[in-house]
MARTOR-983919 format. One record per residue (C-alpha): residue number from 1; x, y, z. Coordinates in Angstrom, 3 decimals, decimal comma. Layout:
+-----+----------+----------+----------+
| num |        X |        Y |        Z |
+-----+----------+----------+----------+
| NUM |        X |        Y |        Z |
...
+-----+----------+----------+----------+
//
This chain:
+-----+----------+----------+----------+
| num |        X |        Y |        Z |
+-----+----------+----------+----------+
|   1 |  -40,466 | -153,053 |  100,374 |
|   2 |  -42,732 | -152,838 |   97,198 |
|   3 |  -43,536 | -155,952 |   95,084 |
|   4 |  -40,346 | -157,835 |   93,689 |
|   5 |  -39,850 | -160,290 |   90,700 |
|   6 |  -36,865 | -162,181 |   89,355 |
|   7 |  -36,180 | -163,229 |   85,521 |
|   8 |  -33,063 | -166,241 |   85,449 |
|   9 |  -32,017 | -166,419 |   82,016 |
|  10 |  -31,251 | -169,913 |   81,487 |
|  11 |  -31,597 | -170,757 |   78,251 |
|  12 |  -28,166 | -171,015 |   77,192 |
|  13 |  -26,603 | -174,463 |   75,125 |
|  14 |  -23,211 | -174,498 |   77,553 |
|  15 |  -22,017 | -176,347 |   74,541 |
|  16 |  -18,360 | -175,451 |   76,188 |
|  17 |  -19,690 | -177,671 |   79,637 |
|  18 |  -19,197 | -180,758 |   77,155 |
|  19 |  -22,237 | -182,470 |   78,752 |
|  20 |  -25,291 | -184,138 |   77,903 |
|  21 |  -26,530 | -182,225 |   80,994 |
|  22 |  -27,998 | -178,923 |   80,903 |
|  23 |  -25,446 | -176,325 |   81,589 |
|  24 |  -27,548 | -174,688 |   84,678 |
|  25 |  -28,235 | -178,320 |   86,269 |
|  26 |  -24,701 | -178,692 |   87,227 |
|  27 |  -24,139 | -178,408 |   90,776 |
|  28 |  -21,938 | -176,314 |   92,698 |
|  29 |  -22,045 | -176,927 |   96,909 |
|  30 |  -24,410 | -179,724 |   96,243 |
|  31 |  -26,700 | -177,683 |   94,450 |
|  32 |  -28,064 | -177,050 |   90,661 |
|  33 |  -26,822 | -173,910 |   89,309 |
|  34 |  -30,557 | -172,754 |   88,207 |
|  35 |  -31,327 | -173,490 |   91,994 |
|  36 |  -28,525 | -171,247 |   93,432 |
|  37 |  -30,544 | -168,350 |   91,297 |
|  38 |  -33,535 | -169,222 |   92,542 |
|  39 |  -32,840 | -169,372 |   96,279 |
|  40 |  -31,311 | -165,634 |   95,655 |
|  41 |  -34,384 | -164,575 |   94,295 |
|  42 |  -36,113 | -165,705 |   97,305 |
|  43 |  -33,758 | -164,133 |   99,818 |
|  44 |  -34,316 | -160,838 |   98,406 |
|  45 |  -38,346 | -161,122 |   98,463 |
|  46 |  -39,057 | -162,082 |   95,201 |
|  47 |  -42,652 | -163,405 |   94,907 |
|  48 |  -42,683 | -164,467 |   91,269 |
|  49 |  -40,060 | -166,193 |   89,370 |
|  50 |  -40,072 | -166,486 |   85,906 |
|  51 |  -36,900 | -168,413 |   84,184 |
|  52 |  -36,422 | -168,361 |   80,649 |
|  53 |  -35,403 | -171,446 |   79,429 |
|  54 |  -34,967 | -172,781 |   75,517 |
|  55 |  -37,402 | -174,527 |   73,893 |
|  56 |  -35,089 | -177,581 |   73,434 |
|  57 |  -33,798 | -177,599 |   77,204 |
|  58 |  -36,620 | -180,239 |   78,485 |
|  59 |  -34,548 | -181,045 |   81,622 |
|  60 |  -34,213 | -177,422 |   82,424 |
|  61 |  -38,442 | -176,666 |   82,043 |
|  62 |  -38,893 | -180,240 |   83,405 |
|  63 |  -36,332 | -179,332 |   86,751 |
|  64 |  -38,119 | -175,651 |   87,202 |
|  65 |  -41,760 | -177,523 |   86,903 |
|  66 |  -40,716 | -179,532 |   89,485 |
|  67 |  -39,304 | -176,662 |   91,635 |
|  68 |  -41,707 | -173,645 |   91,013 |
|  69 |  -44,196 | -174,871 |   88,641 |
|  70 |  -44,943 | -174,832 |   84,810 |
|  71 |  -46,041 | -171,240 |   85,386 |
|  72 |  -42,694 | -170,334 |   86,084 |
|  73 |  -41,365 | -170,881 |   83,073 |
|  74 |  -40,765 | -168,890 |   79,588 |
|  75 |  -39,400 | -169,568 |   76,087 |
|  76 |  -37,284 | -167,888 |   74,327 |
|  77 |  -37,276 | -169,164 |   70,731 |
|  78 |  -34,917 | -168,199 |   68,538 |
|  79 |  -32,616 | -167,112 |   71,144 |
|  80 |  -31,679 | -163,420 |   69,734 |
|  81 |  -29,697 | -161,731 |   72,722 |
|  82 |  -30,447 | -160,911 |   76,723 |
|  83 |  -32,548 | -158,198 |   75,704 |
|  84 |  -34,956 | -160,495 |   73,684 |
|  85 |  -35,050 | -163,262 |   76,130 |
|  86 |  -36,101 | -160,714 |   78,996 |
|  87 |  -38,562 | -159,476 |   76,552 |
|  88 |  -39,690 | -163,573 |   76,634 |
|  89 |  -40,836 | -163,415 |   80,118 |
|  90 |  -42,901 | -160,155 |   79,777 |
|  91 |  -46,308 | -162,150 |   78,868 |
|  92 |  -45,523 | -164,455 |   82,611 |
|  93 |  -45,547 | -161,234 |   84,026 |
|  94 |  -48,237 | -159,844 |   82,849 |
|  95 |  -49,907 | -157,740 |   85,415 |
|  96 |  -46,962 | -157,697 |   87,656 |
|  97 |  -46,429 | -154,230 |   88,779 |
|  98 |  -42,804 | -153,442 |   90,826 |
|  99 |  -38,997 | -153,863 |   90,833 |
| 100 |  -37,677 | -156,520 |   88,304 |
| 101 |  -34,289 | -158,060 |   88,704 |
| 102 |  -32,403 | -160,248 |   86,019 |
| 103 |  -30,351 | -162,947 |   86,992 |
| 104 |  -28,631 | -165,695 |   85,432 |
| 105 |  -28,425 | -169,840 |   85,757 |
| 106 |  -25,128 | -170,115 |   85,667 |
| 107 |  -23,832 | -167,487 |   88,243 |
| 108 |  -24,046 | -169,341 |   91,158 |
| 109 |  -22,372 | -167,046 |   93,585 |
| 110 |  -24,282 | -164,058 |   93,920 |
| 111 |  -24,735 | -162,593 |   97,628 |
| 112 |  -28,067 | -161,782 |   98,509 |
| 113 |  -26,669 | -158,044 |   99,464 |
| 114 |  -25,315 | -157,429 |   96,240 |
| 115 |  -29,236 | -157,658 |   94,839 |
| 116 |  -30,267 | -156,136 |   97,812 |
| 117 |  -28,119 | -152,940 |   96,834 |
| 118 |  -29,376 | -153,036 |   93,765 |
| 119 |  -33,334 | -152,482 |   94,559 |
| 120 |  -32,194 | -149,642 |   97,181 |
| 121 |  -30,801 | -147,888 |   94,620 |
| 122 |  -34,314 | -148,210 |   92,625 |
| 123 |  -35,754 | -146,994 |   95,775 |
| 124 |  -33,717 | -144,167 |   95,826 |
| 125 |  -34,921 | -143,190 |   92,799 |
| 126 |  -32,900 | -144,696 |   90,293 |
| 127 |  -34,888 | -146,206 |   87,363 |
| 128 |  -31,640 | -148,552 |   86,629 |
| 129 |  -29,401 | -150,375 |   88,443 |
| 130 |  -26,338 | -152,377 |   87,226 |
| 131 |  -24,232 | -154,761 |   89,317 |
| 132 |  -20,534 | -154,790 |   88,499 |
| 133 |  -17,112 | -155,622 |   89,567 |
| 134 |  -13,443 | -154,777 |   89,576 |
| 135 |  -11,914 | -157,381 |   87,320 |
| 136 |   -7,927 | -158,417 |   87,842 |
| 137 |   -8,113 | -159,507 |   84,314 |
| 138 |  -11,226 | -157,198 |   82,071 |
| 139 |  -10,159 | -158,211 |   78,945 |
| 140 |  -13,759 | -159,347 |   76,738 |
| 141 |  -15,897 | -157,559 |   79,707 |
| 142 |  -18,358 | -154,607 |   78,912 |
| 143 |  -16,813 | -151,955 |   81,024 |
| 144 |  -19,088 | -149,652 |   83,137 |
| 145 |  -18,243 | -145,790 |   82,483 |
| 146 |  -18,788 | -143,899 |   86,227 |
| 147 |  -18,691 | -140,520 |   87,212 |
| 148 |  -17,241 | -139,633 |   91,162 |
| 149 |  -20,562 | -140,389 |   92,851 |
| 150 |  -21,224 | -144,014 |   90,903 |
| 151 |  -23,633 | -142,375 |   88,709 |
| 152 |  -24,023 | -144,934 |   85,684 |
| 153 |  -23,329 | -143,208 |   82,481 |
| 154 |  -22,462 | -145,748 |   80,028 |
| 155 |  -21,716 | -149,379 |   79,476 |
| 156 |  -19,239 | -149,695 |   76,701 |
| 157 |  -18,359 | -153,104 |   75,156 |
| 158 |  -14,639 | -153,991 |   74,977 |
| 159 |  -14,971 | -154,298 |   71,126 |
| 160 |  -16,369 | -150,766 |   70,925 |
| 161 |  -14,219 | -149,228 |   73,640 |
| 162 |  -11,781 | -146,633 |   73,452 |
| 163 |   -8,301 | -146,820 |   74,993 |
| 164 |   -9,057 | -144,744 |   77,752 |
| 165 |  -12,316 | -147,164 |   78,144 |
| 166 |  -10,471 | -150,040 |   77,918 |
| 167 |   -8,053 | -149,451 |   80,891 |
| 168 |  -10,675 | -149,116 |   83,230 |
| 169 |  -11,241 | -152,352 |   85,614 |
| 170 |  -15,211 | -151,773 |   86,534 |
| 171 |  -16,923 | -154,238 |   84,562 |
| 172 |  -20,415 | -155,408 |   83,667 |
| 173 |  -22,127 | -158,736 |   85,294 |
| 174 |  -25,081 | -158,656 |   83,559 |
| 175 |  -26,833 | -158,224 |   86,419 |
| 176 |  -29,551 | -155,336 |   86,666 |
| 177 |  -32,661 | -154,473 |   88,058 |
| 178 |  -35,558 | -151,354 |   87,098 |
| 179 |  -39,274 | -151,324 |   88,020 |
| 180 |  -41,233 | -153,533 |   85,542 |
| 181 |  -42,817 | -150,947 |   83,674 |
| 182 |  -39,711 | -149,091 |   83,141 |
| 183 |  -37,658 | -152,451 |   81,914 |
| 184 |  -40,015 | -153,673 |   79,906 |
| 185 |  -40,524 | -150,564 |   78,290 |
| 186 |  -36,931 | -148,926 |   77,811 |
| 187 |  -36,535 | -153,136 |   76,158 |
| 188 |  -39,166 | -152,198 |   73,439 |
| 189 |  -36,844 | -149,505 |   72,309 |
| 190 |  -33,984 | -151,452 |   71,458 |
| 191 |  -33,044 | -152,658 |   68,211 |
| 192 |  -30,546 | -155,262 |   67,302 |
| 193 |  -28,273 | -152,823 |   64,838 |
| 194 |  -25,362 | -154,720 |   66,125 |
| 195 |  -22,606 | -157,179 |   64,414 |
| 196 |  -24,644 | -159,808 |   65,922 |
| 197 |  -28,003 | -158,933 |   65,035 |
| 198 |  -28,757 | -159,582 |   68,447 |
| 199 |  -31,090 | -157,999 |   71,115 |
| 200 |  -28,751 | -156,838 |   74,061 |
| 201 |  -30,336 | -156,315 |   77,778 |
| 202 |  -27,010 | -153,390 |   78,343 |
| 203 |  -28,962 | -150,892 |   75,681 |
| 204 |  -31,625 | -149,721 |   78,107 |
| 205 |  -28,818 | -148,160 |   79,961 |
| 206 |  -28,526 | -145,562 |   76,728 |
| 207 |  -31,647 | -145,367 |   76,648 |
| 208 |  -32,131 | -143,957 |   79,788 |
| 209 |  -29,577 | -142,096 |   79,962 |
| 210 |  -30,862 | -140,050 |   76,763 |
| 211 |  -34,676 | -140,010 |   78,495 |
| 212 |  -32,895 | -137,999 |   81,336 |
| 213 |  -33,614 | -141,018 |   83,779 |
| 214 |  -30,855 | -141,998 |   86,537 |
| 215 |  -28,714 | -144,820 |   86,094 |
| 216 |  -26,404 | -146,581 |   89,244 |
| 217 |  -23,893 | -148,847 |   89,489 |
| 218 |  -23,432 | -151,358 |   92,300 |
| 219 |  -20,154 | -153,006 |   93,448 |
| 220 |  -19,576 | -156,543 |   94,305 |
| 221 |  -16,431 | -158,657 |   94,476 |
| 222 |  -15,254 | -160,281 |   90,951 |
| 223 |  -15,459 | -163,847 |   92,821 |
| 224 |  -19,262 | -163,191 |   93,721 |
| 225 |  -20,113 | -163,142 |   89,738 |
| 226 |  -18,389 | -165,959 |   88,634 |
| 227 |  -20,175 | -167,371 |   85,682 |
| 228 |  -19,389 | -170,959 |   84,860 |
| 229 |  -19,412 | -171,599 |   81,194 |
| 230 |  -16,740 | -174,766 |   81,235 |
| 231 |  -15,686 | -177,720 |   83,491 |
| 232 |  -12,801 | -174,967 |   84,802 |
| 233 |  -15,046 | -172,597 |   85,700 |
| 234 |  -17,564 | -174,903 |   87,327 |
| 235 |  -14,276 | -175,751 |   89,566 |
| 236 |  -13,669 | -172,604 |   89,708 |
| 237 |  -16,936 | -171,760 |   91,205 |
| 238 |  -16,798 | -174,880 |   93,517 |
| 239 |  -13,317 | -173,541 |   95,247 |
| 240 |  -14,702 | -170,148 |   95,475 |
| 241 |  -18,171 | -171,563 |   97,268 |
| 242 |  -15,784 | -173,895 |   99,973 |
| 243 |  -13,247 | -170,985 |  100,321 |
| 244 |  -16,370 | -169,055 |  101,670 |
| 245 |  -18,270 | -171,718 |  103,676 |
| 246 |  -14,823 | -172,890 |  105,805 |
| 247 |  -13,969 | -169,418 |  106,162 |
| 248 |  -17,056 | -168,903 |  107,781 |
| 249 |  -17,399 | -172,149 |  109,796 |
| 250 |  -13,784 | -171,259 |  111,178 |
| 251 |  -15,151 | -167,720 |  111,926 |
| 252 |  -18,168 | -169,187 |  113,808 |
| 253 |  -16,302 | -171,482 |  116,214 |
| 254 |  -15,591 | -174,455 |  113,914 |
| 255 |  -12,191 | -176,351 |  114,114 |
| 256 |  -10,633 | -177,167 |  111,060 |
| 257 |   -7,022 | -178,694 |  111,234 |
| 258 |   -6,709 | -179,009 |  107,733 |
| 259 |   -9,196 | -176,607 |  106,055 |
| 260 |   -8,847 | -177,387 |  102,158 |
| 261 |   -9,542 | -180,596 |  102,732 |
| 262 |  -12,944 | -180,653 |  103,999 |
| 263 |  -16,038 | -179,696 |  102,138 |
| 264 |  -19,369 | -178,672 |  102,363 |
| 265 |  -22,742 | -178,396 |  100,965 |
| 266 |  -24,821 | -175,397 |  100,583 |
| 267 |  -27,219 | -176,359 |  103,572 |
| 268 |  -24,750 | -178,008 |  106,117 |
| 269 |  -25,350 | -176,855 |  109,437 |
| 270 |  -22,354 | -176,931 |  111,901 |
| 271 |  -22,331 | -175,423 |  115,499 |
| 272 |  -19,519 | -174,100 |  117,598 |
| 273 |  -17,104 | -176,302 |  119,603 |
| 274 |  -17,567 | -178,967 |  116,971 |
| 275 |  -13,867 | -180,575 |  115,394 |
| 276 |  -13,137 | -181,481 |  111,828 |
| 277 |  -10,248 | -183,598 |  111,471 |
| 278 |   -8,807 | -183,664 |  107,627 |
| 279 |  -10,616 | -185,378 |  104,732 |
| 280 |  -15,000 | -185,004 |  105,673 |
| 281 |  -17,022 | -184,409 |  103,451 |
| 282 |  -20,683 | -183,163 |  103,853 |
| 283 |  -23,279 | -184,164 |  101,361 |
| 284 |  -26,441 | -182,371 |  101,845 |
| 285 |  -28,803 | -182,266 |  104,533 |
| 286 |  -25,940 | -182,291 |  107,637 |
| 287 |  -26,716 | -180,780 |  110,647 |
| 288 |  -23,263 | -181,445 |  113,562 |
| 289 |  -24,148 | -179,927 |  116,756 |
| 290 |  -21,893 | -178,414 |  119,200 |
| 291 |  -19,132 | -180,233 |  120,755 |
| 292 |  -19,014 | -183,328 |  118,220 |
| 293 |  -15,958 | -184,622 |  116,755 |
| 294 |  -16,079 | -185,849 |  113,157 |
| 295 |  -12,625 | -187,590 |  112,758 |
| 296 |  -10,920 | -188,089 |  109,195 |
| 297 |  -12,114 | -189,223 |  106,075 |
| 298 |  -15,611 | -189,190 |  107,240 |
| 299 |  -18,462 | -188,564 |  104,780 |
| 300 |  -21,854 | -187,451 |  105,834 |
| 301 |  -25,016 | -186,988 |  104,276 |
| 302 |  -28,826 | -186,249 |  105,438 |
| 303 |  -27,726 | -187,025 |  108,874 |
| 304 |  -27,979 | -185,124 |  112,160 |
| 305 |  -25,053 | -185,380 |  114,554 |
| 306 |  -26,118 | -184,512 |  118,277 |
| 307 |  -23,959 | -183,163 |  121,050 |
| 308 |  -20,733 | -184,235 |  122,148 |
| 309 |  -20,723 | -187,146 |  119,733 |
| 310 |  -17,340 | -188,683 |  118,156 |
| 311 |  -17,436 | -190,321 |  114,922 |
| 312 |  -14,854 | -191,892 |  112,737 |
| 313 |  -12,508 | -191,830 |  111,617 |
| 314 |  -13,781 | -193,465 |  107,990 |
| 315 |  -17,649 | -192,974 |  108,791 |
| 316 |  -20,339 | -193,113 |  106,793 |
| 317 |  -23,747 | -191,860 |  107,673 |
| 318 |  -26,643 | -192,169 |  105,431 |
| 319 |  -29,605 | -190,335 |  105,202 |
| 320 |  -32,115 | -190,498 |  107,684 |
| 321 |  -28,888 | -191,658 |  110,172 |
| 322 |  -29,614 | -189,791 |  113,658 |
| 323 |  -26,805 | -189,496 |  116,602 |
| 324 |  -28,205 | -188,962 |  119,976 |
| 325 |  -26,132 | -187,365 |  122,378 |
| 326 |  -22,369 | -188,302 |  123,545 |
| 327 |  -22,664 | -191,612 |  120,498 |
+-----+----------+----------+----------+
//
């Protein structure tokens, strides 16, 4: 595995989140946005970080400071399109010579395969690669144009499509990854001859297509690129995440007697053998060990829960709140 860098773009108003908060700070599984982005980036080997914020989003630049440092940050001012605010981190990564993916703050979802995909097809010699997704519903989507072996060959926009274009379902997520040299590069060719007079990251695609260069397309599940640009969708993204997480706890050797009803945090830690009766919920920092019983309406946070222990029902651990064995 070569060198690897991530650019979030997270400069976005989320004037539609109707919040004095910063769209990307909202949490989903007990966890900012921004963060759920960054964590990716780390799970696929990405040793620099740069998130492009906008120049008015203080709590954003002051959250990242705090989180990666001031270094990790980038401006984009005006905003004028994807394109241009991936051109915004370019001076960050000056120097930086490998694969580049883009991500985004407020697509909190994203599994670290899907990314991981995504640089083997680089490796494989693709200089592009796009994540996408079936859609139920692709309406406003850009709509990625594949031939039978997932070669890449265009991304259309719906406004622009033709009917045939428009029926298909595989659609764009934004997502996409190329070496450096070849993203920065294919970026200083585009132009913003649009409606919009806008900058837009899905050119390069063209682009390399009419340089003779190799384009891919990578498939993930429509619920893994769920981008949250309202209160619904932020719920929306919060059901998806605890749909997962009890799935997999029930998988793993977790009772649940009344699934829906208990919920979890992005780092709870639960063993086998252990019981949830209806109603806990885990703030973060929760590690249950095997054989413990957390009876209903219990609500847990920054605690550690030994073996065999029983608890509740209506508990409430704090943090720092430690459970030897058989409590």
């Amino acid at each position: 595995m070569g060198n690897r860098a991530a650019i979030i773009l997270a400069a976005g108003q989320g004037t539609r989140m109707r919040s004095s908060m910063p769209k990307v700070l909202h949490q989903v599984g007990g966890r900012a946005m921004v963060d759920w982005s960054v964590a990716l980036a780390r799970s696929v080997g990405c040793d620099k970080i740069i998130v492009v914020c906008s120049p008015a989003g203080q709590a954003v630049q002051d959250h990242i400071s705090e989180t990666l440092g001031s270094d990790a940050i980038a401006i984009q001012d005006p905003p004028l399109g994807t394109g241009h605010a991936v051109l915004a981190a370019k001076a960050a990564l000056a120097g930086f010579e490998g694969d580049l993916v883009v991500l985004y703050g407020d697509t909190p979802l994203i599994p670290t395969e899907a990314v991981e995909a995504l640089f083997h097809e680089l490796d494989a010699g693709a200089s592009v690669g796009v994540l996408g997704f079936d859609a139920a519903d692709p309406g406003a989507y850009g709509r990625l144009v594949v031939d039978d072996k997932n070669n890449l060959e265009a991304i259309v926009e719906a406004k622009e499509a033709s009917p045939a274009e428009l029926s298909i379902r595989f659609c764009n997520s934004g997502v996409m990854a190329a070496s450096a040299g070849t993203m920065f590069g294919l970026l200083g060719q585009v132009t913003n001859e649009n409606a919009k007079g806008e900058y837009y990251l899905t050119d390069i695609v063209g682009l390399a297509r009419a340089a003779g260069q190799r384009c891919r397309a990578v498939a993930c599940a429509e619920a893994d690129v769920l981008g949250v640009n309202s209160r619904v969708e932020l719920a929306q993204a919060e059901l998806a995440f605890q749909t997962k997480r009890r799935h997999a706890f029930l998988q793993s050797g977790v009772t649940m007697t009344a699934p829906d009803t208990v919920f979890f945090s992005y780092d709870t830690e639960i063993e086998n053998d252990v019981i949830l009766e209806p109603g806990v919920v885990f703030a973060p920092g929760v590690h249950v060990r095997t054989g413990a019983r957390v009876r209903a309406f219990s609500h847990l946070e920054g605690a550690h829960v030994a073996e065999n222990c029983e608890i509740g029902p209506y508990v409430r651990l704090r943090s720092g709140s430690v459970l030897e064995r058989g409590v």
